[in-house]
Structures are given as C-alpha cells and as structure tokens.
C-alpha positions as CSV (number, residue, x, y, z in Angstrom):
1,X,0.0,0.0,0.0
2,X,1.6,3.1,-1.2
3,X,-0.9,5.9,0.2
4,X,0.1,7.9,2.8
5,X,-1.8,7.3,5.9
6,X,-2.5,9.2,9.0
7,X,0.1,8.7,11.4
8,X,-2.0,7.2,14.4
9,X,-3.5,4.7,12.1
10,X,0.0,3.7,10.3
11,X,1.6,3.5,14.0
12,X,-1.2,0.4,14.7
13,X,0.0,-1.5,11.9
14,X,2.9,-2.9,13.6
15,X,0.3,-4.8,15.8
16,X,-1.2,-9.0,14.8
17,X,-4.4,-7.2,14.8
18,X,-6.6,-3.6,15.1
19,X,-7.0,-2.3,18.0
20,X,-10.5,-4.2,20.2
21,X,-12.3,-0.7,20.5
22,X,-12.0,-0.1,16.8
23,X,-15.3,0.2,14.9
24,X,-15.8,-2.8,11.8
25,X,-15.1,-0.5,9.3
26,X,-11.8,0.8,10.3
27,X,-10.7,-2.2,11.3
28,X,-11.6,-3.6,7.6
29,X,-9.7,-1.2,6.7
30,X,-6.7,-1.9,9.2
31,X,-6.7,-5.3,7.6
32,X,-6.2,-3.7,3.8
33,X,-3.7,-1.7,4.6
34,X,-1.1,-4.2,6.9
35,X,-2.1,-7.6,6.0
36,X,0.6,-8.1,3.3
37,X,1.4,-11.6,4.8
38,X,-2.0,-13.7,3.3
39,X,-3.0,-13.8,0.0
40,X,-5.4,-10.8,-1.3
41,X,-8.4,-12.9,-1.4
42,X,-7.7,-14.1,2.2
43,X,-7.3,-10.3,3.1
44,X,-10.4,-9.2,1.1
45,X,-12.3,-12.0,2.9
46,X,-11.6,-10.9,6.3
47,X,-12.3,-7.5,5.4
48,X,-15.6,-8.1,4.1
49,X,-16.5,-10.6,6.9
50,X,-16.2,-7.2,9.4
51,X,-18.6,-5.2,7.4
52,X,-20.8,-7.3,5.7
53,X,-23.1,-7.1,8.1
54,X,-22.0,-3.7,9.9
55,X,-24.7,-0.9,9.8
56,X,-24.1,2.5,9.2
57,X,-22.6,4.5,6.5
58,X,-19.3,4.2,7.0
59,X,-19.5,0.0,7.0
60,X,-21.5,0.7,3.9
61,X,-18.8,2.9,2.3
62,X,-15.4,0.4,3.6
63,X,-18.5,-2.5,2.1
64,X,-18.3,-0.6,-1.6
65,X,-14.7,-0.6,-1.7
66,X,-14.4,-4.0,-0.8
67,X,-16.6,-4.3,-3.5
68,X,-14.8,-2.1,-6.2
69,X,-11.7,-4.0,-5.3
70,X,-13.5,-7.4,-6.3
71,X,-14.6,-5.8,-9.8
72,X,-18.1,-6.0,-8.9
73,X,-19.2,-2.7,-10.1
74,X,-22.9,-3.0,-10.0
75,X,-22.2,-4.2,-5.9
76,X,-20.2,-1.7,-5.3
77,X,-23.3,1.0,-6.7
78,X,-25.4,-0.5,-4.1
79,X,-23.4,0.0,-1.2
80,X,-22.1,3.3,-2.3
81,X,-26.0,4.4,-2.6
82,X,-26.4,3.0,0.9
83,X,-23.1,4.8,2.2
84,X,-24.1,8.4,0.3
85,X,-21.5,8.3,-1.3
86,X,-20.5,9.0,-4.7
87,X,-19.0,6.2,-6.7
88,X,-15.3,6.9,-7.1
89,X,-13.2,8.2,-10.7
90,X,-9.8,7.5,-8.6
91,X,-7.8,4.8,-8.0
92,X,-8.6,1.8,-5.3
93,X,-5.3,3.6,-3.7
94,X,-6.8,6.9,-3.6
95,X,-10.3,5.9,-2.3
96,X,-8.9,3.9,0.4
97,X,-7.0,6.2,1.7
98,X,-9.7,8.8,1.9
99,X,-11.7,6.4,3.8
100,X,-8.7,5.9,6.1
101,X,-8.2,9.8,6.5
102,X,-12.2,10.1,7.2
103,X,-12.2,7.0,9.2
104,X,-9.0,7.9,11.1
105,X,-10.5,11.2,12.2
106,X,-13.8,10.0,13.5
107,X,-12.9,9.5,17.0
C-alpha cells in the first residue's frame, strides 16, 4: 500500500491485529492496509466478513470498496447508494486512503 496514511492509524499497523475498540469498518480497513502476509483474497475476505453485516454509513462505504476492489461494479453501486457516497473516478489507492483519512478522524 503506497498511500500515505494518517500517522496514528499507520503507528497500529505494527500490531497482529486492530485495536479491540475499533469500529468494523476501520478495522476492515486496518486489515487492507497491513495484512501483506495472506493472499489478497484471504485479506479481502476478512475484510468483508467485518462489514458485511455492519450498519451505518461508513460500513456501507469500507463495504463498496471492498466491493470495487472485487470488480463488482454494480455491488459496489449499491453499497455506495447505501453509504451516500458518490462512486469513485480515482484509483482503489486513492479511495482507500480517503476512507482511512475520514475513518481515522472519527474518533
């Protein structure tokens, strides 16, 4: 992952996992940007397992990326709907780390 992420969220990544009191969807996202040690799918897997059934608009928005990533565009429209959010022109790189900045800062 080449984005550049905020610096209390890059300082977790050093951990085996997120931290307990982190909310689903940063904690998918946690497991995007360190898990370089399992396969992608294995990552994605893990990732979507958090959020899948999540609520809120932020699970829906880490839910459409996971989604984007798979190449499921028509998936990803859904959950970007439920999220409010538009769907993305960037890169996978540049989306996720928006979501990391916006997740990052939510407390």
């Amino acid at each position: 992952m080449t984005e550049t992420l905020p610096d209390a969220f890059a300082a977790t990544l050093t951990e085996p996992e997120p931290p307990a009191a982190w909310p689903a969807p940063r904690a998918a996202l946690w497991w995007l940007a360190r898990d370089a040690t399992e396969t992608a799918d294995a990552t994605w897997a893990r990732a979507h397992a958090l959020v899948q059934d999540a609520s809120g608009p932020d699970a829906a928005w880490v839910h459409a990326h996971l989604h984007r990533i798979e190449g499921d565009d028509g998936n990803a429209r859904y959950w970007y709907g439920r999220a409010g959010q538009p769907v993305p022109r960037g890169t996978l790189a540049e989306e996720r780390a928006a979501l990391i900045a916006a997740l990052a800062s939510a407390g």
